[in-house]
DSSP file (Angstrom, degrees, kcal/mol; ACC not computed):
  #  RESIDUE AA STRUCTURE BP1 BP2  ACC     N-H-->O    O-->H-N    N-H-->O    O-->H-N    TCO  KAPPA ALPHA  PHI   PSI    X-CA   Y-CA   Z-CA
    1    1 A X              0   0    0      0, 0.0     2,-0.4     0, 0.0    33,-0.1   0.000 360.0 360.0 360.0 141.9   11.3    0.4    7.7
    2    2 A X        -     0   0    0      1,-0.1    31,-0.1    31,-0.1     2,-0.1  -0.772 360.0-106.0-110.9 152.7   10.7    3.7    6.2
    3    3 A X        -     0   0    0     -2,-0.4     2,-1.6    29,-0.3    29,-0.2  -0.178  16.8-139.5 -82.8 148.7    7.3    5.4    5.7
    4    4 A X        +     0   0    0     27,-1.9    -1,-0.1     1,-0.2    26,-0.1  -0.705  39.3 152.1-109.5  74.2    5.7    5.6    2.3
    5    5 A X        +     0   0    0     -2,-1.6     2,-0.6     1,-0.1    -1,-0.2   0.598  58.9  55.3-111.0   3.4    4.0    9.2    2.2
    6    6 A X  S    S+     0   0    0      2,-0.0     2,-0.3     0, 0.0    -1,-0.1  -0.969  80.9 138.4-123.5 134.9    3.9   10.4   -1.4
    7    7 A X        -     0   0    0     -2,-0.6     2,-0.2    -3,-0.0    21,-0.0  -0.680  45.1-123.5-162.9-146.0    1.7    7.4   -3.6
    8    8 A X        -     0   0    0     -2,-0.3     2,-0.7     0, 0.0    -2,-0.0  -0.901   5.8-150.4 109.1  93.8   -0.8    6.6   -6.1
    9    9 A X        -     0   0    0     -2,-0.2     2,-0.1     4,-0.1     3,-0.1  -0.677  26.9-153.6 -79.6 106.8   -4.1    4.4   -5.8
   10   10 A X     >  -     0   0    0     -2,-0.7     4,-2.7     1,-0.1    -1,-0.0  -0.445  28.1-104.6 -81.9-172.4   -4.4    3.1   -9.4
   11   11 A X  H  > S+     0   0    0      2,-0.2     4,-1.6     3,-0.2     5,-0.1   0.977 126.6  56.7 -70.2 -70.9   -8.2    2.3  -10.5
   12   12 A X  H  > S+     0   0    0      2,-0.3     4,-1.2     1,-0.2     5,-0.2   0.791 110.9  48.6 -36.7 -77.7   -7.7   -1.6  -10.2
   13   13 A X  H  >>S+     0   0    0      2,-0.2     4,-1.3     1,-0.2     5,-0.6   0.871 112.8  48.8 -22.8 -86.9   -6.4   -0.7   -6.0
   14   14 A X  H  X5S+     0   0    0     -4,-2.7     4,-1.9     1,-0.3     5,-0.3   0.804 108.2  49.8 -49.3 -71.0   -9.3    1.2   -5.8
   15   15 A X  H  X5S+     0   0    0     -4,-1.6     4,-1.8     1,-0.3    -1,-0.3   0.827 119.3  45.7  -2.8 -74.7  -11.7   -1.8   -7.3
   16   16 A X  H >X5S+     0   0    0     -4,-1.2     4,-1.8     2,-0.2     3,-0.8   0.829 100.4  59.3 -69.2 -32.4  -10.0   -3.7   -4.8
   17   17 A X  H 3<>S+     0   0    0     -4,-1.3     5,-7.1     1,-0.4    -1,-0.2   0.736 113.2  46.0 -64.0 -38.0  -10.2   -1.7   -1.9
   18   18 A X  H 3<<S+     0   0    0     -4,-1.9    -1,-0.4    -5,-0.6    -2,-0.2   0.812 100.1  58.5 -88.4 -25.4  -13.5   -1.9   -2.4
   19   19 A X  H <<5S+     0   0    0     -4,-1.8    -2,-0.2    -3,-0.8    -3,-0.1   0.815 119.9  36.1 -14.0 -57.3  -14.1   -5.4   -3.0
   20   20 A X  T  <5S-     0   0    0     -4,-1.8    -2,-0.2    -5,-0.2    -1,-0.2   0.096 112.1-116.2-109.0   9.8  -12.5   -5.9    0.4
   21   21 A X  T   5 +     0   0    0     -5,-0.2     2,-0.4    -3,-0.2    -3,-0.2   0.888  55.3 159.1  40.1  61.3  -13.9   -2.7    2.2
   22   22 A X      < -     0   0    0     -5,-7.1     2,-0.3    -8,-0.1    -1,-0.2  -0.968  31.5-145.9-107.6 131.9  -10.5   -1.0    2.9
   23   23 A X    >>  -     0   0    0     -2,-0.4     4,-0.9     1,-0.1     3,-0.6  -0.706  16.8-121.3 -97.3 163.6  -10.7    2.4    3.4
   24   24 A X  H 3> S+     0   0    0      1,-0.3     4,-1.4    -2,-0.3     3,-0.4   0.791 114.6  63.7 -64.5 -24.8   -7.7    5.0    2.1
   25   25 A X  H 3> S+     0   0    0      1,-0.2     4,-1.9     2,-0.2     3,-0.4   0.959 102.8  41.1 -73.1 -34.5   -7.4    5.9    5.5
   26   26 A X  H <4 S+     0   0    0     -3,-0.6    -1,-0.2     1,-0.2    -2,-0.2   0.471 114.6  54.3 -85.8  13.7   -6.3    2.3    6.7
   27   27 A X  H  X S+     0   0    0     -4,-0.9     4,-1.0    -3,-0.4    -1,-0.2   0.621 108.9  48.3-100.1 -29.2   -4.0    2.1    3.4
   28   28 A X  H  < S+     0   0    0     -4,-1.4     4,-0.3    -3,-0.4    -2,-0.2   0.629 112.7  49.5 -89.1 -28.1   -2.1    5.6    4.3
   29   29 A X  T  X S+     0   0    0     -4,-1.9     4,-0.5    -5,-0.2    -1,-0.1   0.504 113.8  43.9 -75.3 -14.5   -1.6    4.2    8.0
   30   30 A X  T >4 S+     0   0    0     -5,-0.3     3,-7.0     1,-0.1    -2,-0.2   0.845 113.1  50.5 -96.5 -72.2   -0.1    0.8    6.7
   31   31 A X  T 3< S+     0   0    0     -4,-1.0   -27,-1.9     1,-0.3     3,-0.3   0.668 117.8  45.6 -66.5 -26.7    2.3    2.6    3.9
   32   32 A X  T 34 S+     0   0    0      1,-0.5    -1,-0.3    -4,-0.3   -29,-0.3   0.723 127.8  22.8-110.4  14.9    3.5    4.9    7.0
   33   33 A X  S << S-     0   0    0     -3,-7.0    -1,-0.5    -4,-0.5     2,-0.4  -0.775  84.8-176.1-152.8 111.3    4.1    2.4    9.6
   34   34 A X        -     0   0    0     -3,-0.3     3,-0.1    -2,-0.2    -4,-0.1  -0.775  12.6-159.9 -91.0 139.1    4.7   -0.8    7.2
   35   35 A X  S    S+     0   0    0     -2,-0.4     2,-0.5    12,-0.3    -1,-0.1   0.474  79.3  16.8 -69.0 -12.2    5.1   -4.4    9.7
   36   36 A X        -     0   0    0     11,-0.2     2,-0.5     2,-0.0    -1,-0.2  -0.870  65.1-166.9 177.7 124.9    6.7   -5.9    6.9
   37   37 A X        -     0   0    0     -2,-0.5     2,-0.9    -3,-0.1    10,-0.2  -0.830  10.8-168.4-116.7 108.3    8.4   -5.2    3.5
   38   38 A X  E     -A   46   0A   0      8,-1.7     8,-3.0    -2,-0.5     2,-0.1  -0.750  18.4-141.3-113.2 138.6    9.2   -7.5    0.9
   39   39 A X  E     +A   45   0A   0     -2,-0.9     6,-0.3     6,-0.2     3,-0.1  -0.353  23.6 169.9 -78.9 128.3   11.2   -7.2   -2.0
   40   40 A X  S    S-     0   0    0      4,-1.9     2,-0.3     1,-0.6    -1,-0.2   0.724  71.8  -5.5-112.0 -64.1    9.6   -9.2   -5.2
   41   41 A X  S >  S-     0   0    0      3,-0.3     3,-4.1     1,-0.1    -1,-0.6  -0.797  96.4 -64.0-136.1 135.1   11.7   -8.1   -7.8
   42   42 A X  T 3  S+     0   0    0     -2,-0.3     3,-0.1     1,-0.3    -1,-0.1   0.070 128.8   7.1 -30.5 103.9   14.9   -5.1   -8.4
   43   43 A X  T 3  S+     0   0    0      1,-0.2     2,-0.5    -3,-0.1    -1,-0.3   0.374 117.0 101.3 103.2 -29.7   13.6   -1.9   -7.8
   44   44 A X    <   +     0   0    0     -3,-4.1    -4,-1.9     2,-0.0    -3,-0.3  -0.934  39.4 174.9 -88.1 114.4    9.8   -3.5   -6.4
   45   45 A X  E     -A   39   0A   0     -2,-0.5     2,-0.3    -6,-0.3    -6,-0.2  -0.920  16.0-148.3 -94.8 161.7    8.6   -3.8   -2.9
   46   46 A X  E      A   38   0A   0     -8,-3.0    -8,-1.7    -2,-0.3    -2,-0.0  -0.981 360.0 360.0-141.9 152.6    5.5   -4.8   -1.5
   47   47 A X              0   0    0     -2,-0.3   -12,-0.3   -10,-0.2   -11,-0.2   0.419 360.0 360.0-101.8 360.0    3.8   -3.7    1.8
């Protein structure tokens, strides 16, 4: 799977991230070593 290094935290992500007490560091370690990618829609994935 290939790594995910340039992206964007909109304000809603960041809401949640905090909801759910993810920090940016452990969201930039999943995007550059994904376990699992799935495709929802042309053109979409999600990690």
């Amino acid at each position: 799977m290939r790594a995910i290094t340039r992206y964007r935290i909109t304000d809603h992500a960041r809401e949640e991230m905090i909801r759910r007490q993810t920090k940016e560091e452990e969201v930039a370690r999943v995007l550059a070593a994904p376990e699992q990618v799935e495709t929802v829609c042309e053109g979409r994935e999600v990690y």
